[in-house]
N, C-alpha and C positions, 0 to 999 in steps of 0.2 A: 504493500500500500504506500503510496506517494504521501511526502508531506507536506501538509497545507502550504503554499505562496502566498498567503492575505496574514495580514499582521494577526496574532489571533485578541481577543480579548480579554481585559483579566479577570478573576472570579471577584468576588465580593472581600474575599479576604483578603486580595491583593494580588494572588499564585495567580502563574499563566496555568491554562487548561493542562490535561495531560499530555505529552509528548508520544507522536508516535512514531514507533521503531526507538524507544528509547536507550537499545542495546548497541542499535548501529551508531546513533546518537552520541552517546558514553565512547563509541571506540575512537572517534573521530578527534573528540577531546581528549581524551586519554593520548592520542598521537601528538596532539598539536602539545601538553605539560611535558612529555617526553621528549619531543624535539628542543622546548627550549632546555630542560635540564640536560640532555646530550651537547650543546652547544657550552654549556659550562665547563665540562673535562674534556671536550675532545682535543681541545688543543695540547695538553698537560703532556702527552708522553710525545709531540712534534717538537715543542719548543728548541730543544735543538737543531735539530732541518729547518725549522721555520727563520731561528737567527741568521744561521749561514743565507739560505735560500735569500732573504731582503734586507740583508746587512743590518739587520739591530744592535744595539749596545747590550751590556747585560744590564742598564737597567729598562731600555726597550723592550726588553724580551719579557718583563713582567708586564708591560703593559697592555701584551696581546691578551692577557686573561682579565687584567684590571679592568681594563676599558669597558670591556662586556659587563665584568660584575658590577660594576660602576653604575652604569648610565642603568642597568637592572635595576639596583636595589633604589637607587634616588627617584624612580620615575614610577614604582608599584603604585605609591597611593594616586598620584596623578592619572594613570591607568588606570585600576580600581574603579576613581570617582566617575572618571568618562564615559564608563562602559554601564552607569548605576543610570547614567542622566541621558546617554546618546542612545542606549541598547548594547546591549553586549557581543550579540551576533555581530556587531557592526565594527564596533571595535575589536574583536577576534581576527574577522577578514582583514582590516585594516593594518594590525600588526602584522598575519601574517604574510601577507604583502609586502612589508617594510621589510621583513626576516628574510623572504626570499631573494627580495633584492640584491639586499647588503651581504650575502652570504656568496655568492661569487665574486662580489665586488674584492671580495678579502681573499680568495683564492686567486684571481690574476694579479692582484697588487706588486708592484715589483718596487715601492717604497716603502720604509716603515713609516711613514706618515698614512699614507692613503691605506694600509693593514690595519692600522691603530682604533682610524675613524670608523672605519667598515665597521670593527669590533663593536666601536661605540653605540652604531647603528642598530646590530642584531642586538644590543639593550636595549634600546628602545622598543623595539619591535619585541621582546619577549616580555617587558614592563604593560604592555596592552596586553599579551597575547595570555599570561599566565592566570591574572585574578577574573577575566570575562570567560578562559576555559572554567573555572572553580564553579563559578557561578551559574553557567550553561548547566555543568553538569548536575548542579544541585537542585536547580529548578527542573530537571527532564525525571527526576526521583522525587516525591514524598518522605516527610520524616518517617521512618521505620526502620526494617532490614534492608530495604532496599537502598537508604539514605546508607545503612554503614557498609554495602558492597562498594557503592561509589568513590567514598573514603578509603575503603582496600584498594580498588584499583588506580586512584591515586597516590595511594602509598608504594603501591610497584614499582607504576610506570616515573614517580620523583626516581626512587632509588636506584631502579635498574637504568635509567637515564643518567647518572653519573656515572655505575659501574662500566654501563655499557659504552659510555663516551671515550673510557681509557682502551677497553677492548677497540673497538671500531680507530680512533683515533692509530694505535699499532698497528693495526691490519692494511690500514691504507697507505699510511706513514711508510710501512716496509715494502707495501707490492707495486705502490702507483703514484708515491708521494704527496707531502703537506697540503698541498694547494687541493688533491682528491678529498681532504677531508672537509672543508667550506662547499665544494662543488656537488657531495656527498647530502649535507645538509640542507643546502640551495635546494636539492631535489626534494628532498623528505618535505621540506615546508610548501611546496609547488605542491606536491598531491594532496598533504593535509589541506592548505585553502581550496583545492579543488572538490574535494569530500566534503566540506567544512561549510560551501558553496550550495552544495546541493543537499547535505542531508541533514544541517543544522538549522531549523525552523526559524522567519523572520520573528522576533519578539519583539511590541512596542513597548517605546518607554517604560521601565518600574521604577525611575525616580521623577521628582520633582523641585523644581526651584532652580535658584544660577548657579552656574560653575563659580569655586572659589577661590578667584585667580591670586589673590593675593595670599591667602594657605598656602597653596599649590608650590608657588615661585617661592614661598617662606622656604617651606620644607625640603623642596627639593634641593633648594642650595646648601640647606643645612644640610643635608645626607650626602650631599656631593664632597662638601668640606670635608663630614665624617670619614666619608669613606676614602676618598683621596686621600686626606691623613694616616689612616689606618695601614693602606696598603704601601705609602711612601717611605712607614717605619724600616720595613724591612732591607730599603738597599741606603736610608738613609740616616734611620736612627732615632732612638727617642729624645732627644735633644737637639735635635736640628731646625732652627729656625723657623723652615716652612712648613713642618708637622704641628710644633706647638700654634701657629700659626693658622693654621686649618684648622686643628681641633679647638681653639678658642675660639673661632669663628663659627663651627658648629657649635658650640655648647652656648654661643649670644641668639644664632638665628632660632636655635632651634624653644629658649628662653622666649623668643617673640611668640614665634608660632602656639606656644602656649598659652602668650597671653592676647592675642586675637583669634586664637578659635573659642573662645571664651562667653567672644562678644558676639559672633558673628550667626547670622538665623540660618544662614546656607554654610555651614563648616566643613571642611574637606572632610575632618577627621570631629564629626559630633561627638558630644557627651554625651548623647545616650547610647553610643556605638560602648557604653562602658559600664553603661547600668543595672547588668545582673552579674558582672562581675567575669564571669566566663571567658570574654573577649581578653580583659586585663590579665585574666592568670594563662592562659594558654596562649598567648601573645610574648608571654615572659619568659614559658618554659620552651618557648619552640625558639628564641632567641637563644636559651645557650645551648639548646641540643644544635643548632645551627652553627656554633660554634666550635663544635668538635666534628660537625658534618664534611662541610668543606675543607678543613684540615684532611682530616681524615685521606682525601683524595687525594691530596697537596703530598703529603710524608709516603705513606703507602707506596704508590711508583713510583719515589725517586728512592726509596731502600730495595726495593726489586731489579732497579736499574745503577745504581752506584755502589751500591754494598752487593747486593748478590751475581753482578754480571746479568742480569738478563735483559733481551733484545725488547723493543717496542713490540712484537708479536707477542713475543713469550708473555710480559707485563701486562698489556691486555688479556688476553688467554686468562692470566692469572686473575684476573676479577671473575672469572665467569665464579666462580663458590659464594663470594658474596653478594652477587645480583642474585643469584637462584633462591638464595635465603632472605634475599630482600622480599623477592616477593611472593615466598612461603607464607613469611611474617605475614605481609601484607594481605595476603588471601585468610587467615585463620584468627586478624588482628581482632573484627568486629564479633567472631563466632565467641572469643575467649572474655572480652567485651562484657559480652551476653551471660556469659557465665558465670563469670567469678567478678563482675563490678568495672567499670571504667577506670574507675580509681587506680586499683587495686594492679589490673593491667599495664598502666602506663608508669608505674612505679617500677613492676617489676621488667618490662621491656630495657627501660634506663639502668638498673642495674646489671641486668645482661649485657647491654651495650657497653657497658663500661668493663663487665671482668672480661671482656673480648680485646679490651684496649690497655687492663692490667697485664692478658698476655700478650700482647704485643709489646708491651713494653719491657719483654725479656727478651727480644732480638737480640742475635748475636753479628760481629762482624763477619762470624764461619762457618753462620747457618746455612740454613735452605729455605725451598719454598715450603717444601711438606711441613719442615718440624717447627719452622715461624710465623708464617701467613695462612695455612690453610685452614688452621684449627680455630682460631679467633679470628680470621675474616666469616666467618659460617656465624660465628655469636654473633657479632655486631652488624654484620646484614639482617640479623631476627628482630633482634634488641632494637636497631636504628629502625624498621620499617614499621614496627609495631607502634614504638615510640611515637614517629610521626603519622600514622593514620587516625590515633588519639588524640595528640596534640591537636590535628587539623578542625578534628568535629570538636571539641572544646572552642574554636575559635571564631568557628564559623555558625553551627546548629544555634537555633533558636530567635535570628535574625529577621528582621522583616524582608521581603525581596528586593526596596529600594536600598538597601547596605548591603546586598550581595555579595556586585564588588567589589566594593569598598573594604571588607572583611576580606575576600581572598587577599585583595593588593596588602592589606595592612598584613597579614601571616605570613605573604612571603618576603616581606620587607625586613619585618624583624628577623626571619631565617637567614637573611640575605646580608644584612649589618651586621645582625650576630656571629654570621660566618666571617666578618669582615675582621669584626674586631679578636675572634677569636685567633685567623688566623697572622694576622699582624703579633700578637703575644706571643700564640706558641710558634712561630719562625721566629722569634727573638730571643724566646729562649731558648731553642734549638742551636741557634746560629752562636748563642753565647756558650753554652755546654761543650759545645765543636770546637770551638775556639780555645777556651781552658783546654781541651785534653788535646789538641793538637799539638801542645808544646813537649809532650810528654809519650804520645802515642803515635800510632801507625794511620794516615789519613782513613780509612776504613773503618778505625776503629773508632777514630774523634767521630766522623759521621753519623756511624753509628751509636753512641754516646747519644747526640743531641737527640737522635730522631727516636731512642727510649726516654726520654725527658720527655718531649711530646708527647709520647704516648700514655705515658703517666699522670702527665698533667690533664689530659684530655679525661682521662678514668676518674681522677678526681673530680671535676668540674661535673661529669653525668652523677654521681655518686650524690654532690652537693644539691643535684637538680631533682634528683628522685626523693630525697630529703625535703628539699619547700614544697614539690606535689603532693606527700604526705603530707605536709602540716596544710597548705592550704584547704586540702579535704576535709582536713579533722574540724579547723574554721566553719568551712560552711556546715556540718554536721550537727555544730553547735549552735545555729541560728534559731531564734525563736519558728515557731508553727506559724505564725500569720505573716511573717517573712518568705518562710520557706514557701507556702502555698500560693503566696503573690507574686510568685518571677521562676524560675527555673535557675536550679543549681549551680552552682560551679563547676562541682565534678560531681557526675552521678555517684550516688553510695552505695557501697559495695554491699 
């Protein structure tokens, strides 16, 4: 059965009618949050080909990843709001468009300037493309089972889009070179808008009121400071001029933006997007699971590749055990949900997650793959998928439809900073741990050294995280009855 071409109209409650084919629907989206999470790590195990191939510096070379992450995480809520006020279908196309663009453009590039921008570009384009998928998909589902499969396979296709980006990323890198792996992408985003085109339903407006252009401009500058700061620590330092610089400039812009969304009737980011509380705690915890996420990616293939000898093939190859368990987790996250309490779930995924990254944090300079990576990449694909299919409905469920996505943009924002600022620390102190035992050791082994610091610290950090999900639960537990019956929970009870 075809799906309707007429805008459709909304129920009384606000929900568009029900979606049909809302299977093929879900896959279409699920492609399009895949592609942009694949566009996050694909570059990671090129960066060498990529330098050589367009003469980059080494601190050029970080900013084929920066750029993207950049122009991502500063542009979600803006994104978000756009797709709340204009349509989200419409915004979806629109990104993806812009992604498929700019994703060749980066593969002929033969300047590191015009690589850079390209990168910058497919940010943008994945800052539309990521919170109007969230929200497509959740409006094509009702709250129920069917709301937390959506959730699951959102939790996959995130994680297996980073695993799979380092995989994919190798495989091209080795057989057909750097430039196949944007030309690669170009393609994927070409057929997802062309699916995206025909089986994704036109939807009229579900918000109301003006854009908040003076939010919007607050904000994003503030996140751009942020995150430019963040990611400059590492070839610059935390006491360099233009970092303290940036981050004092985010920590004033982002002080405004607080105090005119305050005032303002149309606010990028409302205060009632904050009022059962939900949004505030699982906003918070997907911030430092975020933090150890993108790391994660970061340490992982350069100890496969600098400490163990192995080729871009191989390092790819080698993710396939934690995408698999990525989205095990994620298929069995809502069933166990169901079971044993939401809470209770997303407590225990984070402590999985973390004793995956306790052993990891026993590499040795004279391991392997089997007796280093295989056995705690498998926990932490369970642990990290689950973690994030819970964090996501903590974030999102319970919304009215004109916040849709405004709630996806705002969750992946803070995943997206919090990977920011996570990784800016632990490459710092990675890079400092390396440093001490190089005057004493065997470069392999300083290497090695920093990147079980990382791995340690990142174990701590989830351990610390699954610790405030418990207390905030036991919180809401405690609230009076005519509280608890006039809004919905924080975190359901177990």
């Amino acid at each position: 059965m075809n799906l309707p071409r007429t805008q459709p109209k909304h129920t009384q409650q606000g929900r568009l009618p029900p979606v049909r084919r809302p299977a093929a629907v879900l896959a279409v989206l699920a492609a399009a949050q895949f592609t942009v999470m694949l566009a996050t790590s694909i570059v990671n195990v090129a960066l060498p080909q990529i330098r050589t191939g367009v003469g980059l510096s080494e601190s050029g070379t970080t900013w084929v990843v920066n750029a993207y992450g950049l122009a991502f995480a500063a542009l979600l809520l803006a994104g978000g709001r756009a797709g709340d006020l204009l349509g989200h279908r419409r915004v979806l196309l629109t990104g993806l468009a812009l992604f498929a663009v700019a994703s060749p453009a980066a593969g002929l590039a033969h300047s590191p300037e015009v690589l850079i921008a390209a990168r910058a570009v497919q940010g943008i384009g994945a800052a539309a493309i990521a919170p109007a998928a969230l929200a497509l998909a959740m409006d094509a589902y009702p709250p129920g089972p069917g709301r937390g499969r959506v959730l699951g396979v959102w939790g996959a296709v995130s994680g297996a889009g980073g695993a799979g980006g380092v995989l994919l990323g190798g495989v091209l890198t080795q057989a057909r070179g750097w430039p196949w792996i944007f030309h690669t992408v170009a393609l994927g985003a070409a057929l997802v808008l062309a699916a995206a085109a025909v089986l994704v339903p036109p939807a009229a407006r579900v918000g109301a009121g003006r854009f908040d252009l003076l939010g919007t401009v607050t904000v994003t500058l503030a996140l751009t400071c942020l995150v430019w700061g963040l990611t400059a620590v590492r070839g610059a330092g935390w006491t360099d001029g233009r970092v303290l610089g940036a981050l004092g400039g985010a920590a004033v812009l982002l002080t405004a933006f607080a105090l005119v969304e305050v005032r303002r009737p149309n606010a990028l980011v409302p205060p009632r997007l904050f009022g059962t509380g939900r949004v505030a705690a699982g906003n918070l915890l997907m911030a430092l699971l975020g933090s150890v996420w993108i790391a994660l990616f970061f340490f992982l293939p350069l100890y496969q590749q600098l400490v163990l000898g192995s080729g871009p093939l191989a390092t790819g190859v080698g993710q396939l055990p934690l995408a698999a368990a990525n989205m095990i987790g994620s298929a069995v996250a809502p069933r166990l949900a169901r079971r044993i309490g939401a809470a209770a779930t997303v407590v225990g995924a984070l402590l999985t997650e973390a004793a995956g990254l306790l052993w990891l944090a026993r590499v040795s300079a004279g391991g392997s793959y089997l007796a280093d990576v295989l056995g705690p990449s498998v926990l932490v694909g369970l642990g990290l998928s689950i973690a994030f299919v819970q964090l996501t409905a903590f974030a999102v469920e319970g919304l009215p439809p004109q916040d849709a996505g405004l709630a996806g943009g705002l969750v992946n924002t803070t995943r997206q900073v919090g990977g920011a600022i996570g990784l800016a620390a632990l490459a710092s102190l990675a890079g400092s741990v390396t440093a001490r035992a190089a005057t004493h050791q065997p470069h392999t082994e300083a290497l090695t050294a920093g990147y079980r610091a990382a791995f340690a610290a990142s174990a701590a950090v989830l351990a610390a995280t699954a610790l405030l999900a418990a207390l905030l639960t036991r919180r809401t537990s405690r609230e009076p009855e005519p509280a608890r019956a006039s809004r919905t929970p924080l975190l359901p009870r177990t």
